[in-house]
Backbone as JSON, one array per atom type, in Angstrom:
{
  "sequence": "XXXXXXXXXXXXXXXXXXXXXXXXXXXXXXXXXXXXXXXXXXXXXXXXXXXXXXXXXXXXXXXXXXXXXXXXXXXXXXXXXXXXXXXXXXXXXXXXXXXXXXXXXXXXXXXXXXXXXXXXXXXXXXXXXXXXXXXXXXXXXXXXXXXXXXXXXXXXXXXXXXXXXXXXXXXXXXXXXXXXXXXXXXXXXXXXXXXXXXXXXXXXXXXXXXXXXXXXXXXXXXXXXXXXXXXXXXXXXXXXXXXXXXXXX",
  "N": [[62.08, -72.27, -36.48], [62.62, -71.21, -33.13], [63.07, -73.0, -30.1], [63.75, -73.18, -27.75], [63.68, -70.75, -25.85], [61.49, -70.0, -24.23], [60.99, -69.89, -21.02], [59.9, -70.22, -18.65], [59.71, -71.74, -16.07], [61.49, -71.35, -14.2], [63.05, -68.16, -12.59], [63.16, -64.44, -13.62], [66.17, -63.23, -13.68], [66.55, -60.62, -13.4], [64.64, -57.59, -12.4], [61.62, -55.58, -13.33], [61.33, -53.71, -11.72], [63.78, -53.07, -10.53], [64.41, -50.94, -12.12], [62.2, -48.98, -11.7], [61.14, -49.24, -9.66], [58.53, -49.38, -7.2], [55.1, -50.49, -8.92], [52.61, -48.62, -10.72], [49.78, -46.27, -10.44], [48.58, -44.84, -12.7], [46.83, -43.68, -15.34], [44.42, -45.92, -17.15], [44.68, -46.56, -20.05], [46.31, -46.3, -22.91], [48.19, -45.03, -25.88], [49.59, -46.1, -28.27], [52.37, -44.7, -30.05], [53.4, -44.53, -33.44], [54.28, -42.74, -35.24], [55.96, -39.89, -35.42], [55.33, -37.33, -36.74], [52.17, -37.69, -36.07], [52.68, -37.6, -33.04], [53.67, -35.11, -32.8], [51.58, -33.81, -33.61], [49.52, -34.37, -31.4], [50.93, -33.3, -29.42], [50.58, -30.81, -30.05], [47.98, -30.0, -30.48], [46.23, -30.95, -28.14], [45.69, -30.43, -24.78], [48.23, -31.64, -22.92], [50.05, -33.37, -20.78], [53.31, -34.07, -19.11], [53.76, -37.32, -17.7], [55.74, -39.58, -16.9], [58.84, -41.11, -17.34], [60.23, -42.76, -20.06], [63.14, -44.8, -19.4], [66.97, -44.85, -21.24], [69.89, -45.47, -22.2], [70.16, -43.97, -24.32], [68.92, -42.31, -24.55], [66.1, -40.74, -23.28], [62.3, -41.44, -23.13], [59.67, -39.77, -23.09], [56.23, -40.2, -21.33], [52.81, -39.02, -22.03], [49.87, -37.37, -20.94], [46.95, -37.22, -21.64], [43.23, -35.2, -21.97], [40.97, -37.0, -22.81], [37.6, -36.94, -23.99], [36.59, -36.83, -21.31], [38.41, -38.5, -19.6], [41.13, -39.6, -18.55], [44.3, -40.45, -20.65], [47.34, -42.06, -22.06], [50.26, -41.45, -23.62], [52.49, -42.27, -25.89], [55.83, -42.02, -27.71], [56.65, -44.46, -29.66], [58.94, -46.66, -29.63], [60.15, -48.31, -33.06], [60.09, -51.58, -34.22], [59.95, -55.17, -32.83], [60.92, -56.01, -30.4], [62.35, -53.93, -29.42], [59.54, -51.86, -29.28], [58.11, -54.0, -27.71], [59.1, -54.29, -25.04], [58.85, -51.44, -24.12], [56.63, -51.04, -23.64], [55.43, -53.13, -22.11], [57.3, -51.78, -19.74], [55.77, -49.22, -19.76], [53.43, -49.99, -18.92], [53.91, -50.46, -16.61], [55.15, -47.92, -15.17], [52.43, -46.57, -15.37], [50.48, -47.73, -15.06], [48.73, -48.82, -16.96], [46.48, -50.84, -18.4], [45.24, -51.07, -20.97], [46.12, -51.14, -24.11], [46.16, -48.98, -27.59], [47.69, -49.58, -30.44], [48.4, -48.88, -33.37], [49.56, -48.4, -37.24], [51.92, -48.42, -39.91], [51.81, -50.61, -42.8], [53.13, -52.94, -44.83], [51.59, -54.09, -47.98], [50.84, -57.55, -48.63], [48.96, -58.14, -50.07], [47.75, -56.45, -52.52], [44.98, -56.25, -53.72], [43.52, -56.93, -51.89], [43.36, -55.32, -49.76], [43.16, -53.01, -50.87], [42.37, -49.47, -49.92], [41.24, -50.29, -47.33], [41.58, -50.54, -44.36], [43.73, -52.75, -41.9], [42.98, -55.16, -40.15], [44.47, -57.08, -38.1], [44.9, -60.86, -37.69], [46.19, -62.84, -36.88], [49.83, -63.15, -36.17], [52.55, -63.84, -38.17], [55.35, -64.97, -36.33], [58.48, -63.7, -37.24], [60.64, -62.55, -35.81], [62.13, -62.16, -32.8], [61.52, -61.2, -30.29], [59.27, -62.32, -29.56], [59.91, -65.2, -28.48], [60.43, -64.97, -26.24], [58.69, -65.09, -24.82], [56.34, -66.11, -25.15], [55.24, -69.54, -25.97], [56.78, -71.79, -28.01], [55.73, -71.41, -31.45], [54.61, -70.96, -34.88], [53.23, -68.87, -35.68], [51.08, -66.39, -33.77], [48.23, -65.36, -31.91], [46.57, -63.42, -32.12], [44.39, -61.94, -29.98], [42.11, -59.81, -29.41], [41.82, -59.16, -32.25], [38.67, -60.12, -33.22], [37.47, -58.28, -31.53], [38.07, -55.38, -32.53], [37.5, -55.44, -34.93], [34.4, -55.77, -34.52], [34.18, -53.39, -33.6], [35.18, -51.85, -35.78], [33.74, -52.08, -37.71], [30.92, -51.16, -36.76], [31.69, -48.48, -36.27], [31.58, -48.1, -39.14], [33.78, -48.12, -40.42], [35.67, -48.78, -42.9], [37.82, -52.18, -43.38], [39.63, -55.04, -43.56], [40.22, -58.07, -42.42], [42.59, -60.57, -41.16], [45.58, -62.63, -41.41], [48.96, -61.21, -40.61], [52.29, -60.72, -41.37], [55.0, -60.47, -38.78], [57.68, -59.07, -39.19], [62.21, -58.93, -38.65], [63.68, -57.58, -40.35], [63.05, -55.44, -42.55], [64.7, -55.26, -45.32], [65.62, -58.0, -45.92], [63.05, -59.1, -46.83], [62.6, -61.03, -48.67], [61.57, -62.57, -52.29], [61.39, -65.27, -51.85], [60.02, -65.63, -49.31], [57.94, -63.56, -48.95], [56.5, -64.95, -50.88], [55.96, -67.63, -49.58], [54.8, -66.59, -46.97], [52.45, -65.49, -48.27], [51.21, -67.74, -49.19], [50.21, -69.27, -46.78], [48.16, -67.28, -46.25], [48.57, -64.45, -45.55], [48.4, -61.23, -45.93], [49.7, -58.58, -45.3], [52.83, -57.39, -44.06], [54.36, -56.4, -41.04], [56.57, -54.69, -38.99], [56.33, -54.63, -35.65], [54.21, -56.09, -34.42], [54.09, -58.95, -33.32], [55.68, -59.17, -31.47], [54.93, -57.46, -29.44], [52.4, -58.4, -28.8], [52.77, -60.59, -27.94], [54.06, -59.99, -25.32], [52.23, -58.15, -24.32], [50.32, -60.49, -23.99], [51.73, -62.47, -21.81], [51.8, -60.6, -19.72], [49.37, -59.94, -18.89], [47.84, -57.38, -20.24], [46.18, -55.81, -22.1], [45.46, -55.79, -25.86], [45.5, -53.8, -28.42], [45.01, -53.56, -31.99], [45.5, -51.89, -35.16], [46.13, -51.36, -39.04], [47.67, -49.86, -41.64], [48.04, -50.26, -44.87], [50.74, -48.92, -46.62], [53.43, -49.43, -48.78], [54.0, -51.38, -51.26], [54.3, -54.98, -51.55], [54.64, -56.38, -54.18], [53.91, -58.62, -56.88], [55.2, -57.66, -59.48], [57.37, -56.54, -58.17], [58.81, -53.78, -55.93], [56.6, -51.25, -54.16], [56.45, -48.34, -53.32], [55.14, -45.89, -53.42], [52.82, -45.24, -51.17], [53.48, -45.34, -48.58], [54.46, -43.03, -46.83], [52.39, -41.68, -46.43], [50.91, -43.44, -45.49], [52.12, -44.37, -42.88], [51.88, -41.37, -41.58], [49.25, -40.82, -41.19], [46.78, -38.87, -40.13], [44.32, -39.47, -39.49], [44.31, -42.15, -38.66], [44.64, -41.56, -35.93], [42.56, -40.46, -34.99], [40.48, -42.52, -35.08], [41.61, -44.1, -33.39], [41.06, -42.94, -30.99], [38.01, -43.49, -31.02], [38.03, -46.07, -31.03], [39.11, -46.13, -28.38], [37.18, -45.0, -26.53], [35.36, -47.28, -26.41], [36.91, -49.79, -25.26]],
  "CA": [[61.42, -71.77, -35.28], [63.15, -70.94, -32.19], [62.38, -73.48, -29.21], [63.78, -73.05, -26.33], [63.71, -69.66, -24.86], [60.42, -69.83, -23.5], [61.69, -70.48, -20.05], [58.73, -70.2, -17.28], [60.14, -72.83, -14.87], [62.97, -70.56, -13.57], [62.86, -66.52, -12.52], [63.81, -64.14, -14.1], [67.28, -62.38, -12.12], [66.63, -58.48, -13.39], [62.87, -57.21, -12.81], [61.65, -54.17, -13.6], [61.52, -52.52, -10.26], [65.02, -52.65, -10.42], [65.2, -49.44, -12.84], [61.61, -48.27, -11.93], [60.48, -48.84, -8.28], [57.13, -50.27, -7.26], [54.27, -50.33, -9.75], [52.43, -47.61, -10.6], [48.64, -46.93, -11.36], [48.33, -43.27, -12.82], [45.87, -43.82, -16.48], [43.83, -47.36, -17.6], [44.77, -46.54, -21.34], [47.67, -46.14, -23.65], [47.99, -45.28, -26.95], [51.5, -46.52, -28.65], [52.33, -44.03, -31.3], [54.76, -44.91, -34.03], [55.1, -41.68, -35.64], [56.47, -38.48, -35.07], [54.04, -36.66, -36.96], [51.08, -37.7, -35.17], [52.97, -37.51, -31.75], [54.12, -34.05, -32.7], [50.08, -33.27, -33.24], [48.53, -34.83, -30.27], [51.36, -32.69, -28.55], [50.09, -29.29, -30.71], [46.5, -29.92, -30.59], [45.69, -30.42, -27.21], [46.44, -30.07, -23.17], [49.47, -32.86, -22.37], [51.36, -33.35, -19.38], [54.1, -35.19, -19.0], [53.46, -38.29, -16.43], [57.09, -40.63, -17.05], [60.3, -41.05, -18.66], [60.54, -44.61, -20.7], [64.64, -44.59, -19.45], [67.35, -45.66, -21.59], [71.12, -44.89, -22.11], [70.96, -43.15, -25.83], [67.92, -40.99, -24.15], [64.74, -41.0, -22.18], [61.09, -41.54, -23.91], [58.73, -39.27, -22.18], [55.28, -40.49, -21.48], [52.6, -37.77, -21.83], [48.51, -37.67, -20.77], [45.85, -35.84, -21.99], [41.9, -35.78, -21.77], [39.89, -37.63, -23.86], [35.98, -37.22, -23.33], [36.16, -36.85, -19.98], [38.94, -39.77, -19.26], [42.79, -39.53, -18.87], [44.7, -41.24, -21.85], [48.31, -41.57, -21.55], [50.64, -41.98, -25.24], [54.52, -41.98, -26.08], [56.28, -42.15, -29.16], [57.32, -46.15, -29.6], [60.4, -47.05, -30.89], [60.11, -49.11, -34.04], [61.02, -53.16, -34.39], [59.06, -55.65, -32.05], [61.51, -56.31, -28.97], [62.0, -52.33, -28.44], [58.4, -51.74, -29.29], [57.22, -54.41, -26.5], [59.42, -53.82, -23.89], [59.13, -49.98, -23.84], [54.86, -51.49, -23.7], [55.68, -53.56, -20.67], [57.51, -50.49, -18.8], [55.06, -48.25, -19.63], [52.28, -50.34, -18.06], [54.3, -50.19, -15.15], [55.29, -47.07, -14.32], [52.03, -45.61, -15.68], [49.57, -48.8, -14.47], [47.85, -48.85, -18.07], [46.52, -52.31, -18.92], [44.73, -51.25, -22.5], [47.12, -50.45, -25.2], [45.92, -49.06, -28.69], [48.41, -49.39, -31.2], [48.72, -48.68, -34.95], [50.66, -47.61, -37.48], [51.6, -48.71, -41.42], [52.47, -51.86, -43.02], [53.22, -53.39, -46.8], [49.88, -54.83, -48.61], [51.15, -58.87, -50.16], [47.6, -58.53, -51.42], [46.99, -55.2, -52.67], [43.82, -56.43, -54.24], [43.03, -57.09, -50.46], [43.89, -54.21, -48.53], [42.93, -51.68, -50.69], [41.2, -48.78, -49.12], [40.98, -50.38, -46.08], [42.4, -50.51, -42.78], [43.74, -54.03, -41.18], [42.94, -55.34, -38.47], [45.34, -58.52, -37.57], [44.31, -61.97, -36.84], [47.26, -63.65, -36.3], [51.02, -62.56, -36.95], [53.61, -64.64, -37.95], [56.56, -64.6, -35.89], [59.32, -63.42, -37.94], [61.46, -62.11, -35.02], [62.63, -62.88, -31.7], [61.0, -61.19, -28.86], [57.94, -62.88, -28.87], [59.97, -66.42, -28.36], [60.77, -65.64, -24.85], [57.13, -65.14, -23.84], [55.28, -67.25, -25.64], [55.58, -71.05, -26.43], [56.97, -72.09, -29.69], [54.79, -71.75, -32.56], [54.79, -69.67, -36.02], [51.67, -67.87, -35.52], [50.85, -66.05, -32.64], [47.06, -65.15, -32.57], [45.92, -61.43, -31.71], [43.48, -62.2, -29.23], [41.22, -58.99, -29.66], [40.91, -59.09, -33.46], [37.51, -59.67, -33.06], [36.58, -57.24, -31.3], [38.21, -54.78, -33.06], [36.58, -56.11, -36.21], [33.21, -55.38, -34.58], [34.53, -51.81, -33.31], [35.29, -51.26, -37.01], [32.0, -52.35, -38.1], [29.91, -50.35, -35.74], [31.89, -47.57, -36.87], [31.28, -48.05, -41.17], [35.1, -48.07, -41.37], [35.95, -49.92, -44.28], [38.81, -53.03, -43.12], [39.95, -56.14, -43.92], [40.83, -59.18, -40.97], [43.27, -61.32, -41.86], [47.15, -62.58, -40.95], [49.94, -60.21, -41.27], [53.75, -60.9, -41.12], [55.98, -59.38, -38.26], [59.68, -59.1, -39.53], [62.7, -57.55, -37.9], [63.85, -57.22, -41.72], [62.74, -54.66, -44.01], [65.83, -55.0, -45.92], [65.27, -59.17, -46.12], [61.56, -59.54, -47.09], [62.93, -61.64, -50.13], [60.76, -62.97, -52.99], [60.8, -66.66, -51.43], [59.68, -65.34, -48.11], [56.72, -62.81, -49.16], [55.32, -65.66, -51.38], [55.71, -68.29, -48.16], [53.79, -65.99, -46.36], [51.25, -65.24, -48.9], [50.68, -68.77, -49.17], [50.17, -69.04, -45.77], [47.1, -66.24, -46.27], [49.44, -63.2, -44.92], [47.97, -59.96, -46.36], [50.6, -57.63, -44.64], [53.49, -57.4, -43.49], [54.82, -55.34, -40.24], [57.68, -54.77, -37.7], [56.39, -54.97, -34.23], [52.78, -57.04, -33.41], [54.17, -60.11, -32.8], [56.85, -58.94, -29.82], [54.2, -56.59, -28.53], [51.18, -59.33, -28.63], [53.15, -62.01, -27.03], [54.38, -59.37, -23.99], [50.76, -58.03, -23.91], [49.93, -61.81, -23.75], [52.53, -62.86, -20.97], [51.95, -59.82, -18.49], [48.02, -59.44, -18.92], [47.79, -56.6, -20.86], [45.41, -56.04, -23.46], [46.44, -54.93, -26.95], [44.43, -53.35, -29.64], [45.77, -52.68, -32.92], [45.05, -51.88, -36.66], [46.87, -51.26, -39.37], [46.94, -49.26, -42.46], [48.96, -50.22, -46.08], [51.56, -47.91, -47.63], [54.12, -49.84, -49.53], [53.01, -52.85, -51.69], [55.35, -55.89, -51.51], [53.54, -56.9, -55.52], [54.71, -59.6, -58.69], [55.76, -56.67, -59.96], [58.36, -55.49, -57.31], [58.25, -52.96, -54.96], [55.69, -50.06, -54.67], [56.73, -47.32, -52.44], [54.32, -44.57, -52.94], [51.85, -44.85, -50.51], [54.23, -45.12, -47.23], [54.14, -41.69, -46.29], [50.61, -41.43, -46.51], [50.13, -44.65, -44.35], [53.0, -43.86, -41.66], [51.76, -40.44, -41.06], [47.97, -40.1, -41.71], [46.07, -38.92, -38.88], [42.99, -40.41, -39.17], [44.29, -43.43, -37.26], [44.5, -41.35, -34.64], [40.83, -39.94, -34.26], [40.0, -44.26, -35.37], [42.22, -45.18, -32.03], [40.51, -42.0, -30.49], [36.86, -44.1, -31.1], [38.26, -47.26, -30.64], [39.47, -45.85, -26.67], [35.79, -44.78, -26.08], [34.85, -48.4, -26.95], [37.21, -50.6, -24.77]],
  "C": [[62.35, -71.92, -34.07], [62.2, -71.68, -30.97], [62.7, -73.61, -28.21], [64.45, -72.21, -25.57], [62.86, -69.22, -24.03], [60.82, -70.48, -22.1], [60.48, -69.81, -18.7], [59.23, -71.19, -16.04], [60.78, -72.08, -14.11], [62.11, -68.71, -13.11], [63.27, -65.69, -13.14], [64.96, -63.35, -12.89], [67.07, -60.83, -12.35], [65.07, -58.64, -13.97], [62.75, -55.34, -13.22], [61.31, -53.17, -12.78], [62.53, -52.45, -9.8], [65.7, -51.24, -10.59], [64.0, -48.5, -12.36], [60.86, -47.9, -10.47], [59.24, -49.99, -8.8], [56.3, -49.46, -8.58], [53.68, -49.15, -9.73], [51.3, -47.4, -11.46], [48.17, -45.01, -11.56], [47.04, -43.15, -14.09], [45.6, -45.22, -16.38], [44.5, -47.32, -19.17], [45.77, -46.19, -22.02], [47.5, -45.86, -25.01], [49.47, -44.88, -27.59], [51.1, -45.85, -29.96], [53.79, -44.12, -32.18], [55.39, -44.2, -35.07], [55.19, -40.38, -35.36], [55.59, -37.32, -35.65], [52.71, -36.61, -36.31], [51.33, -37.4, -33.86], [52.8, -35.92, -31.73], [52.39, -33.51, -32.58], [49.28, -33.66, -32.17], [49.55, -33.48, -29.17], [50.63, -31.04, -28.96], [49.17, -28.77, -30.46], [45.7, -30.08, -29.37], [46.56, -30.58, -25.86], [46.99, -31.33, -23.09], [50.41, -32.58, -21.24], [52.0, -34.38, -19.49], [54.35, -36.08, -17.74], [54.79, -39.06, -15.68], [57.76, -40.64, -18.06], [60.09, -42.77, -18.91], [62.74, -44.27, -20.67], [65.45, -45.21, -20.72], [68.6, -44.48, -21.51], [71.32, -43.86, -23.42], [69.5, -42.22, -25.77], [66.48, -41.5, -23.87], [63.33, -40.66, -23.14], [60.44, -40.89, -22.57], [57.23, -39.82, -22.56], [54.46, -39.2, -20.93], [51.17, -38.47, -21.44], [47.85, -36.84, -21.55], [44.74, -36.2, -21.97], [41.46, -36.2, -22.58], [38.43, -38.27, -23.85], [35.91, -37.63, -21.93], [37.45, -38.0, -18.83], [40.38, -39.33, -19.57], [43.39, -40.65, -19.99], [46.15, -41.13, -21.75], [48.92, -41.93, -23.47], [52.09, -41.39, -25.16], [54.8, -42.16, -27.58], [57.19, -43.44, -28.97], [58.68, -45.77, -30.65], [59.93, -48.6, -31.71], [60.73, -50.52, -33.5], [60.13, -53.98, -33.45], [60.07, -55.82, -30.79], [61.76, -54.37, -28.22], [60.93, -51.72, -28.28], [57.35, -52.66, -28.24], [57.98, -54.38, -25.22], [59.07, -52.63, -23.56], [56.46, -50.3, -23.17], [54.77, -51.77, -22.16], [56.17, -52.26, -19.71], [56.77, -49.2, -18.6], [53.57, -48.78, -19.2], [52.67, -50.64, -16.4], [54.45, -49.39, -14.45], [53.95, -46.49, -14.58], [50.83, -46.78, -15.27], [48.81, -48.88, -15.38], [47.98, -50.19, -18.5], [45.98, -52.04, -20.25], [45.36, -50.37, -23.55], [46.27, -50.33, -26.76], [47.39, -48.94, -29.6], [48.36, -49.69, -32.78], [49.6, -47.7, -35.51], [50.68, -48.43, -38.75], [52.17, -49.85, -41.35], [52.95, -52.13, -44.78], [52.36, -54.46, -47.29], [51.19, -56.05, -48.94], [50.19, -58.72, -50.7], [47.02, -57.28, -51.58], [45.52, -55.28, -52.8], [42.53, -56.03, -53.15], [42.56, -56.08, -49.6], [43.59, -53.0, -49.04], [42.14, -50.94, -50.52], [40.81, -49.31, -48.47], [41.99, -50.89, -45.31], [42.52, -52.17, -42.7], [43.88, -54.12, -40.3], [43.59, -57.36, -38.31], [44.55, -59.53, -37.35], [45.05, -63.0, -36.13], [48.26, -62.98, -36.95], [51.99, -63.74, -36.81], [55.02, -64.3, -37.27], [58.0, -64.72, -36.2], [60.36, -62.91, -37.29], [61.75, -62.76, -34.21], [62.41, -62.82, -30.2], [60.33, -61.91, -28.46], [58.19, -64.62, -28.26], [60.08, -66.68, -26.99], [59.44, -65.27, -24.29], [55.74, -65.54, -24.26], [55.56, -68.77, -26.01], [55.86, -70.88, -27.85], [56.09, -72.11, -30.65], [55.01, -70.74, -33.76], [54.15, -68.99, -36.21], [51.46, -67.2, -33.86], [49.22, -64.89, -32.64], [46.74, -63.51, -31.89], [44.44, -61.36, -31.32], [42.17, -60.87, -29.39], [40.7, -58.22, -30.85], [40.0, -58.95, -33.4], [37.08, -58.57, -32.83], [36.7, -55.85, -31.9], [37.43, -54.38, -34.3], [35.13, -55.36, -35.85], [32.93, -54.04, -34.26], [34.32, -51.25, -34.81], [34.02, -51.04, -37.73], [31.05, -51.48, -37.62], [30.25, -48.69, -36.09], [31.76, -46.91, -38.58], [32.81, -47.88, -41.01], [35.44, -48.99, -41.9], [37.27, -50.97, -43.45], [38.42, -54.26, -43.54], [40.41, -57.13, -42.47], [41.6, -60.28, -41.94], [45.13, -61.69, -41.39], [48.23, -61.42, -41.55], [51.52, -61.63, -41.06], [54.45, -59.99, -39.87], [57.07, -59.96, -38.72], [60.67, -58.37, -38.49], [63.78, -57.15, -39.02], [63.5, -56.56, -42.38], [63.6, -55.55, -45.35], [66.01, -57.09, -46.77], [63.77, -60.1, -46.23], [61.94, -59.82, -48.68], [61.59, -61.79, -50.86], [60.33, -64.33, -52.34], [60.0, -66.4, -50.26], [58.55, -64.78, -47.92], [55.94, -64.04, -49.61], [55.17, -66.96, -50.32], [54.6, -68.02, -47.04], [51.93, -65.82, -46.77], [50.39, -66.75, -49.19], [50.27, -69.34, -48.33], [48.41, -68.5, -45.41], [47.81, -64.85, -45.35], [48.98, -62.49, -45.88], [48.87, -59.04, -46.53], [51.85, -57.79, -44.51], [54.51, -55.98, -42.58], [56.4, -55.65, -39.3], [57.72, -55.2, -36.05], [55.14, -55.84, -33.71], [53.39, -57.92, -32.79], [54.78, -60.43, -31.14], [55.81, -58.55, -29.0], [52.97, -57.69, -27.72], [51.64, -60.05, -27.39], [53.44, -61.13, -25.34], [53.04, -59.27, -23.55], [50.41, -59.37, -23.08], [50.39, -62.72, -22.11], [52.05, -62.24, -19.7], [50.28, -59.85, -18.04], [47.6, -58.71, -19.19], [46.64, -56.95, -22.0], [45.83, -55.26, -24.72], [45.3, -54.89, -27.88], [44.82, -52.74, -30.9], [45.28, -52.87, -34.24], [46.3, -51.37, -37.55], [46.22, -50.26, -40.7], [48.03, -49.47, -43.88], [49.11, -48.77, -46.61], [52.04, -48.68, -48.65], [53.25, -51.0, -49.95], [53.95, -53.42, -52.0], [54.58, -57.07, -53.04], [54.65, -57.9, -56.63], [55.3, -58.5, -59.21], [56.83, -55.82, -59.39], [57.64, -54.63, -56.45], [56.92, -51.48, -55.07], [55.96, -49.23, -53.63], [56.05, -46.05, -52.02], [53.57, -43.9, -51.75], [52.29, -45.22, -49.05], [54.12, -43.81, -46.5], [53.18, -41.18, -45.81], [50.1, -42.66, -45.33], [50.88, -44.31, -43.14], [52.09, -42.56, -40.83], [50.23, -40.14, -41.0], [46.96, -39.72, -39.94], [44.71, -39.2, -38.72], [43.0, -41.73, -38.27], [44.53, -42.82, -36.21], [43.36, -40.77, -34.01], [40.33, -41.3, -34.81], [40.14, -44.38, -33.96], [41.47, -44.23, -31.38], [38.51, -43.05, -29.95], [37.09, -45.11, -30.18], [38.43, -47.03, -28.54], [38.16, -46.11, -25.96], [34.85, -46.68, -26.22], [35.43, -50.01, -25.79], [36.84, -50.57, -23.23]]
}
């Protein structure tokens, strides 16, 4: 565990009205989209304007709006991993003044048995990376404060889910055998790329975060299972779910 980057005593020297100006209160709502397929259809399917650029040097993330029952909604296409996935969170509740973020997107079942045919909804993520160390205190868990309510969103809706810990990694490529069954022993269900960075920023700034999940790959005794990635990455039903879920927060 990583313990001492949590540094609150001090300032930080580069803010973010350095690159962006004063704050900025244009939508209440966000919805972090983490694939290109669904982005490309929210852009297809209905009226979007484009509000803000998310800057960077290898090219600019545009943030777009559109209506949703009567209510502005704003949504970008996230970049993958948890430290570029919660910074780009943080800057886009700045220039765009949105404190309630929905975010989902796929993960890899440890407990198929668990997960299948239904959605997850987080309860805690282990922190397997490195963003979340500078804005939260030391610990290996970091809890996902609006589980619940999600949980009872889901419920109210009949959609089938599971609650339960995931994993964030910033590994694909190093989700060994000792490490999955660590986890699983643990009670880890899942395992993803970005909650943990995102939570802890959410957590830090005052943000609220709302997220579910949905198994593709299965990380099983039996090795890998790859099939059902495609199908979880891209499905657009989590996006008329987060669509509900909006109407709800």
């Amino acid at each position: 565990m990583i313990t001492s980057w949590y540094d609150i005593d001090t300032e930080p020297i580069i803010h973010i009205k350095d690159f962006y100006g004063e704050k900025k209160h244009l939508v209440d709502k966000c919805l972090i989209i983490l694939s290109k397929k669904i982005h490309d259809h929210l852009l297809e399917t209905f009226e979007c304007k484009e509000i803000a650029l998310l800057g960077a040097c290898n090219g600019s993330t545009p943030i777009y709006k559109m209506s949703l029952e009567g209510e502005e909604i704003a949504f970008y296409l996230s970049s993958t991993c948890s430290a570029p996935a919660a910074t780009e969170c943080y800057e886009t509740s700045w220039i765009t003044g949105a404190t309630k973020f929905i975010m989902f997107g796929s993960c890899g079942s440890l407990k198929k048995e668990v997960t299948a045919g239904k959605y997850i909804i987080p309860s805690e993520s282990y922190r397997g990376e490195g963003c979340s160390y500078y804005f939260a205190p030391p610990a290996d868990y970091i809890a996902i404060k609006n589980s619940d309510k999600m949980a009872t969103i889901f419920a109210e809706l009949k959609i089938p889910f599971v609650q339960g810990k995931v994993w964030t990694t910033d590994s694909m490529l190093r989700e060994t055998a000792g490490l999955v069954n660590k986890r699983k022993a643990e009670g880890c269900i899942a395992v993803e790329m970005e909650l943990a960075g995102v939570q802890a920023v959410c957590d830090f700034y005052g943000l609220e975060l709302y997220n579910f999940l949905e198994a593709g790959d299965v990380l099983g005794e039996s090795g890998y299972e790859v099939e059902g990635l495609s199908k979880a990455n891209h499905d657009l039903a989590k996006l008329y779910i987060a669509f509900k879920i909006s109407s709800r927060i």
